[in-house]
mmCIF file of the N, C-alpha and C atoms, coordinates in Angstrom:
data_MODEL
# 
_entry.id   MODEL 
# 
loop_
_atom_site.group_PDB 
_atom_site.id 
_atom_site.type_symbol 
_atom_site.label_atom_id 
_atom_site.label_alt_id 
_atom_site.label_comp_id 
_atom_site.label_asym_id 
_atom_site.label_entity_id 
_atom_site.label_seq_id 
_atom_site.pdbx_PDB_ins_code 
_atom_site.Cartn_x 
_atom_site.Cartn_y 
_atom_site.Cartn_z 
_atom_site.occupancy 
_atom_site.B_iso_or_equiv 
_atom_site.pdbx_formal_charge 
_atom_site.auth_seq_id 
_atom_site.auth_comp_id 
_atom_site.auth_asym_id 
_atom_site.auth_atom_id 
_atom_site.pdbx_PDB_model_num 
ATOM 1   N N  . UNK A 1 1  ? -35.372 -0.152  5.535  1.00 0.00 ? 1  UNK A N  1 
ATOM 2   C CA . UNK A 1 1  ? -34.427 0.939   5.677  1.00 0.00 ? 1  UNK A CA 1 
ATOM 3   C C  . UNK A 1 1  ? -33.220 0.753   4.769  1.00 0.00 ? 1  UNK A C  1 
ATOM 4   N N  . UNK A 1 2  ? -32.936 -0.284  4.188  1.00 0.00 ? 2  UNK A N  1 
ATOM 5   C CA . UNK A 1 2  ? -31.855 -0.424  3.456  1.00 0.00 ? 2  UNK A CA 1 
ATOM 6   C C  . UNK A 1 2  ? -30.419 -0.513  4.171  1.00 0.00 ? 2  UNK A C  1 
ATOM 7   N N  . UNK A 1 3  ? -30.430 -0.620  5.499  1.00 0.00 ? 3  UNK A N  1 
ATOM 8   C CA . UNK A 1 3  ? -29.035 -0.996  6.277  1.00 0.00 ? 3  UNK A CA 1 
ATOM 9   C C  . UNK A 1 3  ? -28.766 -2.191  6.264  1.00 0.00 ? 3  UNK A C  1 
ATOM 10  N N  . UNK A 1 4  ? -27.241 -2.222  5.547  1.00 0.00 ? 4  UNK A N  1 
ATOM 11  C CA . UNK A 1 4  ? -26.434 -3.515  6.000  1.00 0.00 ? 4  UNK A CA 1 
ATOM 12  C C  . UNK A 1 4  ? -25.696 -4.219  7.060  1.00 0.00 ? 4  UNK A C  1 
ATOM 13  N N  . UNK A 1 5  ? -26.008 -4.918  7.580  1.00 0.00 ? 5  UNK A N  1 
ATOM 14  C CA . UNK A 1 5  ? -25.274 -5.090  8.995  1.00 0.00 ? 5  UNK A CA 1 
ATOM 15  C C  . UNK A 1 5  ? -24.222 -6.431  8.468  1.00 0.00 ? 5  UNK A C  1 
ATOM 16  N N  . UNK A 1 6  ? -22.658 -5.986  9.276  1.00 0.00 ? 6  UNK A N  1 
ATOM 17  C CA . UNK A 1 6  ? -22.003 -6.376  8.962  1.00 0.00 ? 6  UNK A CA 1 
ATOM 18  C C  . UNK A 1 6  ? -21.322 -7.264  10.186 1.00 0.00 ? 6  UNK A C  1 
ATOM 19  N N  . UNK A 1 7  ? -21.030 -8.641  10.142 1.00 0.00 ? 7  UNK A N  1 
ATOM 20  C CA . UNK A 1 7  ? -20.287 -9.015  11.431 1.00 0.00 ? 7  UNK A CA 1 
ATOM 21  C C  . UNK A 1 7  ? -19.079 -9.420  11.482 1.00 0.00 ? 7  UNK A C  1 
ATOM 22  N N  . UNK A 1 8  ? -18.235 -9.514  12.116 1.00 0.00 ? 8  UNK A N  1 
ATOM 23  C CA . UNK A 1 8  ? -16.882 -9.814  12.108 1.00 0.00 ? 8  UNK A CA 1 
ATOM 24  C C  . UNK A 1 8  ? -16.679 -10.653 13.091 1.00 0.00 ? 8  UNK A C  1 
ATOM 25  N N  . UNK A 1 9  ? -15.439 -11.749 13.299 1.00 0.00 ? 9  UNK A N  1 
ATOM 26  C CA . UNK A 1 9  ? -15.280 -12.848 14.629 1.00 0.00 ? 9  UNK A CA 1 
ATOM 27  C C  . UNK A 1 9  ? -14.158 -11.965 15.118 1.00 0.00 ? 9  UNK A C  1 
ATOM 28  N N  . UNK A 1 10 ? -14.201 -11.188 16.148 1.00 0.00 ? 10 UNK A N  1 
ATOM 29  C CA . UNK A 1 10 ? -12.721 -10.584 16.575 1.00 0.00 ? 10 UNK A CA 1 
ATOM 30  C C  . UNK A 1 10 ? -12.314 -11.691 17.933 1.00 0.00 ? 10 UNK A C  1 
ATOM 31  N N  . UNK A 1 11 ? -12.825 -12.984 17.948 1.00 0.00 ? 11 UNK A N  1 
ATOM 32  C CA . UNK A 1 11 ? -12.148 -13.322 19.160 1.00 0.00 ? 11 UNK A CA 1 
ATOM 33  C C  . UNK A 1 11 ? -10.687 -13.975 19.364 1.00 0.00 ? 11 UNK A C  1 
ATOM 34  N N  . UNK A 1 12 ? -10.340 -14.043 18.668 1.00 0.00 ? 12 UNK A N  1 
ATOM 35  C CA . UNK A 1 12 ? -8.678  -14.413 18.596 1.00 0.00 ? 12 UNK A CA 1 
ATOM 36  C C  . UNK A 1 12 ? -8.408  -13.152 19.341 1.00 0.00 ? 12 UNK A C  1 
ATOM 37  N N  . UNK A 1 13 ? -8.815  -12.145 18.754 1.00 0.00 ? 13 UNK A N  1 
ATOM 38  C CA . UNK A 1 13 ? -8.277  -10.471 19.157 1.00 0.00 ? 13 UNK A CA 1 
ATOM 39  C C  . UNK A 1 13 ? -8.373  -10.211 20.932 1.00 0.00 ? 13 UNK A C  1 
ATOM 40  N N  . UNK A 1 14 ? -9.980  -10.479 20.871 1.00 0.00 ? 14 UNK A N  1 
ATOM 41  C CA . UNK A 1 14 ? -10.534 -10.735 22.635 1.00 0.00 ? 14 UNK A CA 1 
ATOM 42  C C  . UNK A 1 14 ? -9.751  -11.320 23.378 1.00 0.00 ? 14 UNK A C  1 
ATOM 43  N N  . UNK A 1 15 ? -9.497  -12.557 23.027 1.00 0.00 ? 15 UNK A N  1 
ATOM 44  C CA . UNK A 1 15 ? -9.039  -13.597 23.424 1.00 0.00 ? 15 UNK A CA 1 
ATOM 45  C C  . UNK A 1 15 ? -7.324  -12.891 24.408 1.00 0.00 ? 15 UNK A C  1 
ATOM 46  N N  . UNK A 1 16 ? -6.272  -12.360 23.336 1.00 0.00 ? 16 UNK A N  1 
ATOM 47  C CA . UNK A 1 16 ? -5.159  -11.952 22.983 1.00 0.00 ? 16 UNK A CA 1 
ATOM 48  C C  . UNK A 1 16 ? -5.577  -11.004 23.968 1.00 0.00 ? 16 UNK A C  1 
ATOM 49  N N  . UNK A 1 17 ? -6.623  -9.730  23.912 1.00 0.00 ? 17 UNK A N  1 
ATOM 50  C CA . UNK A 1 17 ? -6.436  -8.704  25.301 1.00 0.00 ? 17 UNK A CA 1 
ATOM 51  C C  . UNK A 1 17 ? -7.092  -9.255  26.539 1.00 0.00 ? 17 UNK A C  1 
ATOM 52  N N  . UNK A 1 18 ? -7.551  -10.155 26.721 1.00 0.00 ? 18 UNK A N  1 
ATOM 53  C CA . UNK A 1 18 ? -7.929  -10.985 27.471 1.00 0.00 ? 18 UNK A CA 1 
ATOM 54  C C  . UNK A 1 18 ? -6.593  -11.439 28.755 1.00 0.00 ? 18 UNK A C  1 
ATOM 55  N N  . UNK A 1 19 ? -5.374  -12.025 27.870 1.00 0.00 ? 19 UNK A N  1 
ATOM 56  C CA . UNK A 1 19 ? -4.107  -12.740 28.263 1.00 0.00 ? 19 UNK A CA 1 
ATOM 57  C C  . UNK A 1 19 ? -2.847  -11.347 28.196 1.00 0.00 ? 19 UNK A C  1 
ATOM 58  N N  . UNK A 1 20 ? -3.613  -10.420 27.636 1.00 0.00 ? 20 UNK A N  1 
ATOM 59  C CA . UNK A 1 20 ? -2.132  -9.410  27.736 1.00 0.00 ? 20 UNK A CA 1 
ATOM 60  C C  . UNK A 1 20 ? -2.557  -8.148  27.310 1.00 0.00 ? 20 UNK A C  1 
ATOM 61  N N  . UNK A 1 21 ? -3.361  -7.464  28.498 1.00 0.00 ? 21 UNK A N  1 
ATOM 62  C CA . UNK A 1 21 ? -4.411  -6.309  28.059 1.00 0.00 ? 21 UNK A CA 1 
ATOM 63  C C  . UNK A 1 21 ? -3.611  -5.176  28.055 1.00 0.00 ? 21 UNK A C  1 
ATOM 64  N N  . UNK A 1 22 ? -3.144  -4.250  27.111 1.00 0.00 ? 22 UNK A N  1 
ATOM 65  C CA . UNK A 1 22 ? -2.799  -3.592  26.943 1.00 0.00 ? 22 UNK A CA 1 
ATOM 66  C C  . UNK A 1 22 ? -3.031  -2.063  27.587 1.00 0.00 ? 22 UNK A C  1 
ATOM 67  N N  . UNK A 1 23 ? -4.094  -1.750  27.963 1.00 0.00 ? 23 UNK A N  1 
ATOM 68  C CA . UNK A 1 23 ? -4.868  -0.463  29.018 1.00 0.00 ? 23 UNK A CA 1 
ATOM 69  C C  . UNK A 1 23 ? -5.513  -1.345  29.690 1.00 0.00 ? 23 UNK A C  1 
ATOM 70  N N  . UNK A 1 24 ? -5.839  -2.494  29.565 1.00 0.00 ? 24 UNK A N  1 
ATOM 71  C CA . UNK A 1 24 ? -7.285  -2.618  30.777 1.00 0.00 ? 24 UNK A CA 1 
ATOM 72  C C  . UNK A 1 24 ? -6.778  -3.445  32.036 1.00 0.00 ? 24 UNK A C  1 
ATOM 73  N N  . UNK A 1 25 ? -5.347  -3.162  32.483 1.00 0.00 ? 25 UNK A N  1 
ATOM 74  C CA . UNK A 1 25 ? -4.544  -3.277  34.174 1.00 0.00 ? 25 UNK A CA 1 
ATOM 75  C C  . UNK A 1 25 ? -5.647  -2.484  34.517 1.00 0.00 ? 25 UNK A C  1 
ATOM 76  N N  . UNK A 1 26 ? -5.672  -3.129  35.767 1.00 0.00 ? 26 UNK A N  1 
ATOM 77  C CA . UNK A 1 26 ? -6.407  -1.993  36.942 1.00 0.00 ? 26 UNK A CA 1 
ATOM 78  C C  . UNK A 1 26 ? -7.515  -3.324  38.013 1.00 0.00 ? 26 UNK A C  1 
ATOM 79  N N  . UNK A 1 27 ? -8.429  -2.809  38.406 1.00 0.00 ? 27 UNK A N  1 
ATOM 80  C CA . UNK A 1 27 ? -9.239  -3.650  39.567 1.00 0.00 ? 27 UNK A CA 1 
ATOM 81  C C  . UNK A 1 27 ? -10.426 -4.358  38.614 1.00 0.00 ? 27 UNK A C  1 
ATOM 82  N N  . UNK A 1 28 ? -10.064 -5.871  38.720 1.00 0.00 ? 28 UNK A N  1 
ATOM 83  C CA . UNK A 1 28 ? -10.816 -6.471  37.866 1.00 0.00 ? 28 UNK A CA 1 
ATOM 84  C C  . UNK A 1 28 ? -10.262 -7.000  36.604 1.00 0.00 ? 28 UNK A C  1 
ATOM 85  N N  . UNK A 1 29 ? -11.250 -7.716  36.334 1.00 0.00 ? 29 UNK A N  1 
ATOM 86  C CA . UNK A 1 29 ? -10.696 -7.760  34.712 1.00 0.00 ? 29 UNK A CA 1 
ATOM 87  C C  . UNK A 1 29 ? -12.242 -6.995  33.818 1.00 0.00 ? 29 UNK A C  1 
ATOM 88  N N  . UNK A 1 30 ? -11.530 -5.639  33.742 1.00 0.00 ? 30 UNK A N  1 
ATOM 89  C CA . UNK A 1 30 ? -12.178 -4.735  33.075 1.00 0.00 ? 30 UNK A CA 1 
ATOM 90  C C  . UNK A 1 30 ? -11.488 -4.367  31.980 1.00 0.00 ? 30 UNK A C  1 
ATOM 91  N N  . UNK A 1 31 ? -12.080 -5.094  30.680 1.00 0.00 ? 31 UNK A N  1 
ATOM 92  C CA . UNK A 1 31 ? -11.041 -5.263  29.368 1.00 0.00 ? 31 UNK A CA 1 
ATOM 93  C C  . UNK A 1 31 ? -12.059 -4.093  28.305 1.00 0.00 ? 31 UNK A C  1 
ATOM 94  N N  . UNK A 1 32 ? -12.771 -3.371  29.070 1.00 0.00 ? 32 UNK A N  1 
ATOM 95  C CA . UNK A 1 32 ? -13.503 -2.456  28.131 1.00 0.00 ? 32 UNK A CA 1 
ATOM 96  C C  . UNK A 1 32 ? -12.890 -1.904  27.403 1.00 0.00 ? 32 UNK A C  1 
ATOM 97  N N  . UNK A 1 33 ? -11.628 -1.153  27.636 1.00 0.00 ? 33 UNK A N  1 
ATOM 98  C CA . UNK A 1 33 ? -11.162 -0.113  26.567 1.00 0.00 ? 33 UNK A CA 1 
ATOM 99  C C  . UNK A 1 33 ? -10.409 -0.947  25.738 1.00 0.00 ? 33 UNK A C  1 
ATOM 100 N N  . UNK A 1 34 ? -10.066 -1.853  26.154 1.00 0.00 ? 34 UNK A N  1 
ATOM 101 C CA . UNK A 1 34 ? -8.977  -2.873  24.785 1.00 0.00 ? 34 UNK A CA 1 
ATOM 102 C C  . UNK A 1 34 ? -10.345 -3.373  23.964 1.00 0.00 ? 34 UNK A C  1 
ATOM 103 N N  . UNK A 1 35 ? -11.179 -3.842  24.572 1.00 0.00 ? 35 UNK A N  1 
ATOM 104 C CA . UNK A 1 35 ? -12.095 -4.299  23.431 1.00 0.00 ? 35 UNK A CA 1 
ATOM 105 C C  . UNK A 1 35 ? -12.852 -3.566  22.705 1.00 0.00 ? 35 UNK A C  1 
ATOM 106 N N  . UNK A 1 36 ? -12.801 -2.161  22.769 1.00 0.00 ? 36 UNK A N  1 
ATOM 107 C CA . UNK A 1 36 ? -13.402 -1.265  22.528 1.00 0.00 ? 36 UNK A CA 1 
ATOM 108 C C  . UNK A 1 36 ? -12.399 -0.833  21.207 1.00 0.00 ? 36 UNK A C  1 
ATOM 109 N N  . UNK A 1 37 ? -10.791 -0.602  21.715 1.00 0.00 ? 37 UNK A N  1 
ATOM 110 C CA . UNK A 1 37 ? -9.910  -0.437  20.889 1.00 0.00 ? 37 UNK A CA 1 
ATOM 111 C C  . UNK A 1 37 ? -10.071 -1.319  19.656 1.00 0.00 ? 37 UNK A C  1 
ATOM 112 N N  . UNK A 1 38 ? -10.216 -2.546  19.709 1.00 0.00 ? 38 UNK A N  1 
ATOM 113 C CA . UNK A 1 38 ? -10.046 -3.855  19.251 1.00 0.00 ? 38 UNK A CA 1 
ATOM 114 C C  . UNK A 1 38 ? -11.402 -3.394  17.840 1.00 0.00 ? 38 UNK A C  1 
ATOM 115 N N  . UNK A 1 39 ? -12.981 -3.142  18.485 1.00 0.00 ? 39 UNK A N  1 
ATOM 116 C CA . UNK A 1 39 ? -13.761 -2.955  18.001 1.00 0.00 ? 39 UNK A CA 1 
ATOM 117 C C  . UNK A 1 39 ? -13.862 -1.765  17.054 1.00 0.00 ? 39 UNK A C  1 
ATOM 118 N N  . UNK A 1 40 ? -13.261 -0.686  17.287 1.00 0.00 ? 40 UNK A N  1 
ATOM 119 C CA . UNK A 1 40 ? -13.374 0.639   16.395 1.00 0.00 ? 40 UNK A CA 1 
ATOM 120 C C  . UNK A 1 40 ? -12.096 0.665   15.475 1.00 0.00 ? 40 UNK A C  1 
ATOM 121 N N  . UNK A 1 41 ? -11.280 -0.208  15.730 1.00 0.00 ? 41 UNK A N  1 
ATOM 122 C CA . UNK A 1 41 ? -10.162 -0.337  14.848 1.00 0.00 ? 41 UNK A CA 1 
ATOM 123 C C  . UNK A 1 41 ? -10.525 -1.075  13.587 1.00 0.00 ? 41 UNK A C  1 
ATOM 124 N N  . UNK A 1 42 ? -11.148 -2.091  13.830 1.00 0.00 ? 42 UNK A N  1 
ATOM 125 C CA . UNK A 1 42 ? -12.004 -2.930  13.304 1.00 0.00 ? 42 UNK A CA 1 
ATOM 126 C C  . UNK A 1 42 ? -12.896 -2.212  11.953 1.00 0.00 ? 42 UNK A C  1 
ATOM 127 N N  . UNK A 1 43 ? -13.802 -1.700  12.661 1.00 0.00 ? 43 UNK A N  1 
ATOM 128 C CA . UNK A 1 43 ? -14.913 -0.674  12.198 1.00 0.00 ? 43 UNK A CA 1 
ATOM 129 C C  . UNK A 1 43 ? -14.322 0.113   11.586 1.00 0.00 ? 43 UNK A C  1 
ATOM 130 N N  . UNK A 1 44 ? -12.993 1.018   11.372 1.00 0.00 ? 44 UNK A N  1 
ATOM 131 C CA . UNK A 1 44 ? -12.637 2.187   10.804 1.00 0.00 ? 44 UNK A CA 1 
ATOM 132 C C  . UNK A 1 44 ? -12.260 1.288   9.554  1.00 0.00 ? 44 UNK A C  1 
ATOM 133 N N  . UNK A 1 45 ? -11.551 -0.503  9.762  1.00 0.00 ? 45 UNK A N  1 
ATOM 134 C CA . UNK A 1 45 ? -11.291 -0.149  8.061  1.00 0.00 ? 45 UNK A CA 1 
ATOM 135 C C  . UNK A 1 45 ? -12.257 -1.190  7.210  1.00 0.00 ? 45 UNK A C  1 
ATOM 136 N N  . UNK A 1 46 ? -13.412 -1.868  8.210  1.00 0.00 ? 46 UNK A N  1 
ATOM 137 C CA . UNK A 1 46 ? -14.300 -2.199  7.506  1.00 0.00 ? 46 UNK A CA 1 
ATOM 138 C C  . UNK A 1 46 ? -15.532 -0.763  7.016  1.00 0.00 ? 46 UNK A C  1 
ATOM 139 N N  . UNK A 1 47 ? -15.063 0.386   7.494  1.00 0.00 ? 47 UNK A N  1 
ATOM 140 C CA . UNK A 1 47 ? -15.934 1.690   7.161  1.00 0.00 ? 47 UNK A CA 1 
ATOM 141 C C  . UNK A 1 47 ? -15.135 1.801   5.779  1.00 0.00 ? 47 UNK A C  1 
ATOM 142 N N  . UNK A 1 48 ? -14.016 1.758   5.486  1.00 0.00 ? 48 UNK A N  1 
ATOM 143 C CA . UNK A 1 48 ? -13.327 2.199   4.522  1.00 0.00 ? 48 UNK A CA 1 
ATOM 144 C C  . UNK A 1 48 ? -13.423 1.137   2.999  1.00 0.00 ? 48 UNK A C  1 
ATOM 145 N N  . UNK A 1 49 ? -13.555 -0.165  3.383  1.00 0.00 ? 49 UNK A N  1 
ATOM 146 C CA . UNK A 1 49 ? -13.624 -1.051  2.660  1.00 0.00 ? 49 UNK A CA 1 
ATOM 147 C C  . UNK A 1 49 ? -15.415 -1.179  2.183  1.00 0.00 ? 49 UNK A C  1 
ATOM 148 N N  . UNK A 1 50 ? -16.296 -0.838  2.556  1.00 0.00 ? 50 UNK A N  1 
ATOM 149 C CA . UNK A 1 50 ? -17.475 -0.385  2.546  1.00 0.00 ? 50 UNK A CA 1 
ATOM 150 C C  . UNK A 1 50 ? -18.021 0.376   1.862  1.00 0.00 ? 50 UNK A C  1 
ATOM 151 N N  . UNK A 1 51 ? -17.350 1.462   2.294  1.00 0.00 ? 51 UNK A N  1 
ATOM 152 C CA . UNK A 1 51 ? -17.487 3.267   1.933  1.00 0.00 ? 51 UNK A CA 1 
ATOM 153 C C  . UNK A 1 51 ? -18.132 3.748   2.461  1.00 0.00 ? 51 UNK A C  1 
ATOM 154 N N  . UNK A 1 52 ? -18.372 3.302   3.806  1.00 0.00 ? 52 UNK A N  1 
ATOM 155 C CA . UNK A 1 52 ? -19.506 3.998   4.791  1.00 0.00 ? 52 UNK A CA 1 
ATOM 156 C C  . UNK A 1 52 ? -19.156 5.419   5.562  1.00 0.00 ? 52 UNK A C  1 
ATOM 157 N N  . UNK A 1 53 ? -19.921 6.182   5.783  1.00 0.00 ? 53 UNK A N  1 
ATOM 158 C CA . UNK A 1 53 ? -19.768 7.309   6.143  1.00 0.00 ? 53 UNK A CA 1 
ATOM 159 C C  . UNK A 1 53 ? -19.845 7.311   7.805  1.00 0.00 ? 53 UNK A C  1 
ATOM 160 N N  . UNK A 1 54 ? -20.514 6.657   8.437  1.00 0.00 ? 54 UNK A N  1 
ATOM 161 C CA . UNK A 1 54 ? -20.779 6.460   9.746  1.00 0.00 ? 54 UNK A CA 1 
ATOM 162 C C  . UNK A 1 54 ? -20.825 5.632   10.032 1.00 0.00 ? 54 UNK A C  1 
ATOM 163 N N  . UNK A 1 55 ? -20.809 5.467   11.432 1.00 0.00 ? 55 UNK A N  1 
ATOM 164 C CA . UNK A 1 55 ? -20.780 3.994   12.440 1.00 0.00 ? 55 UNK A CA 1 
ATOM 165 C C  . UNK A 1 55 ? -21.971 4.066   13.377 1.00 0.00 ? 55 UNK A C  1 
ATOM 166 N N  . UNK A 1 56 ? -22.723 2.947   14.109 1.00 0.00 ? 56 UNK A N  1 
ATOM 167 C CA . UNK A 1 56 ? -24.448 2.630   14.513 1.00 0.00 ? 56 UNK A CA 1 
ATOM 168 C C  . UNK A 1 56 ? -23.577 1.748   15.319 1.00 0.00 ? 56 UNK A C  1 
ATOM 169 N N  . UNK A 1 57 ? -23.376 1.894   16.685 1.00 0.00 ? 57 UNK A N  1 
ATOM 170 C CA . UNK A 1 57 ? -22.828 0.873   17.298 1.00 0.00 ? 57 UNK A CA 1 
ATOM 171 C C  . UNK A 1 57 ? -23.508 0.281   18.103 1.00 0.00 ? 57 UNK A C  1 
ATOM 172 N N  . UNK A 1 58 ? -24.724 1.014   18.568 1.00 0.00 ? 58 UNK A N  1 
ATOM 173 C CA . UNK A 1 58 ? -25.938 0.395   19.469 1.00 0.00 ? 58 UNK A CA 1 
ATOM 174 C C  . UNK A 1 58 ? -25.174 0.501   21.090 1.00 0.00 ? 58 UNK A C  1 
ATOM 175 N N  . UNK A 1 59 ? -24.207 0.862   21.077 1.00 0.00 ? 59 UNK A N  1 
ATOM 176 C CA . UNK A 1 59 ? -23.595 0.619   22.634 1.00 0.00 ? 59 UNK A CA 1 
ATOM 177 C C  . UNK A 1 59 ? -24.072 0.505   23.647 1.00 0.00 ? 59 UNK A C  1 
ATOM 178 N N  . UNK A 1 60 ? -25.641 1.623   24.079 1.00 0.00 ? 60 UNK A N  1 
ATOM 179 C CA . UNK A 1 60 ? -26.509 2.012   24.776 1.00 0.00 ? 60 UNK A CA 1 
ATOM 180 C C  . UNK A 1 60 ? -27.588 1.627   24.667 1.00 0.00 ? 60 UNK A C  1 
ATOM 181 N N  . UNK A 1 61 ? -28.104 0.560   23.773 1.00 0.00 ? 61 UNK A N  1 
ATOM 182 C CA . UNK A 1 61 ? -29.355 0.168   23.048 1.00 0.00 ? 61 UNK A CA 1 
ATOM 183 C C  . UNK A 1 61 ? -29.831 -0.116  24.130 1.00 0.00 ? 61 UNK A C  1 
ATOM 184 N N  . UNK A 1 62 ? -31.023 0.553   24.776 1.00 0.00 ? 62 UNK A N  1 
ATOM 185 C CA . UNK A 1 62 ? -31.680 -1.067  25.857 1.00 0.00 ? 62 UNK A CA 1 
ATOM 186 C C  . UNK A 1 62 ? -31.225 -0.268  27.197 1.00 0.00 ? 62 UNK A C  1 
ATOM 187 N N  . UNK A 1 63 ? -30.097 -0.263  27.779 1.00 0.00 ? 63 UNK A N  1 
ATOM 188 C CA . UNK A 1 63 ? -29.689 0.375   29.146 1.00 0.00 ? 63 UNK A CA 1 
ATOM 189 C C  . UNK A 1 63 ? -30.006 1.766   29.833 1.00 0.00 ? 63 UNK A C  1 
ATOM 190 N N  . UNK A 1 64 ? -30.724 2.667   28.976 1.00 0.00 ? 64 UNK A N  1 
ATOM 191 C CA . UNK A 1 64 ? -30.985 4.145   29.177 1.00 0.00 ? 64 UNK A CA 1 
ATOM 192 C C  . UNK A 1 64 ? -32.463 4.519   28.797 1.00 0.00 ? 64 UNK A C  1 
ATOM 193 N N  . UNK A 1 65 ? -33.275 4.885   29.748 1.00 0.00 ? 65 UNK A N  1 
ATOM 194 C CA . UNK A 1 65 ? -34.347 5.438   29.461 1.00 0.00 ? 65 UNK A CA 1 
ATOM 195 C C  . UNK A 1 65 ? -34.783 6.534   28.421 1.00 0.00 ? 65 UNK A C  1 
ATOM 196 N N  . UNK A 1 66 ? -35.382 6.108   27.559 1.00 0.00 ? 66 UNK A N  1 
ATOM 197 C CA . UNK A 1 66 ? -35.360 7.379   26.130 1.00 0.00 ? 66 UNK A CA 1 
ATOM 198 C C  . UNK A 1 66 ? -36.618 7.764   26.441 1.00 0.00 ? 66 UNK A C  1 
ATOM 199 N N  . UNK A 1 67 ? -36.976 8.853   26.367 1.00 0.00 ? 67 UNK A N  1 
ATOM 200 C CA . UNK A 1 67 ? -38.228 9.467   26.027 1.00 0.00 ? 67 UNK A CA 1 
ATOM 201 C C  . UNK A 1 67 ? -39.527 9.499   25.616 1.00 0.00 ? 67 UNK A C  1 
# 
């Protein structure tokens, strides 16, 4: 297919909303939307440094019955 897959270490970043989560207060330690933040922030300027037109994040890969 000709796709490049690209990886990045964001855990310093994890780590950091982990100890001082910026949205993810609430019941639990449910750090989804900071790491999510963390991740597409990420992605927008490795899209730019790239020149990629879209993002394949797999989020759902595996968890949802397809057809």
């Amino acid at each position: 297919m000709g796709v490049k897959l690209h990886l990045r270490d964001n855990t310093k970043e994890f780590i950091e909303a982990v100890k001082n989560p910026k949205f993810g207060y609430g019941s639990g330690m449910n750090l989804c939307l900071d790491c999510r933040i963390i991740m597409f922030r990420k992605a927008k300027g490795l899209m730019k440094e790239v020149g990629a037109s879209f993002l394949v994040t797999g989020k759902v890969l595996g968890q949802r019955p397809m057809p």
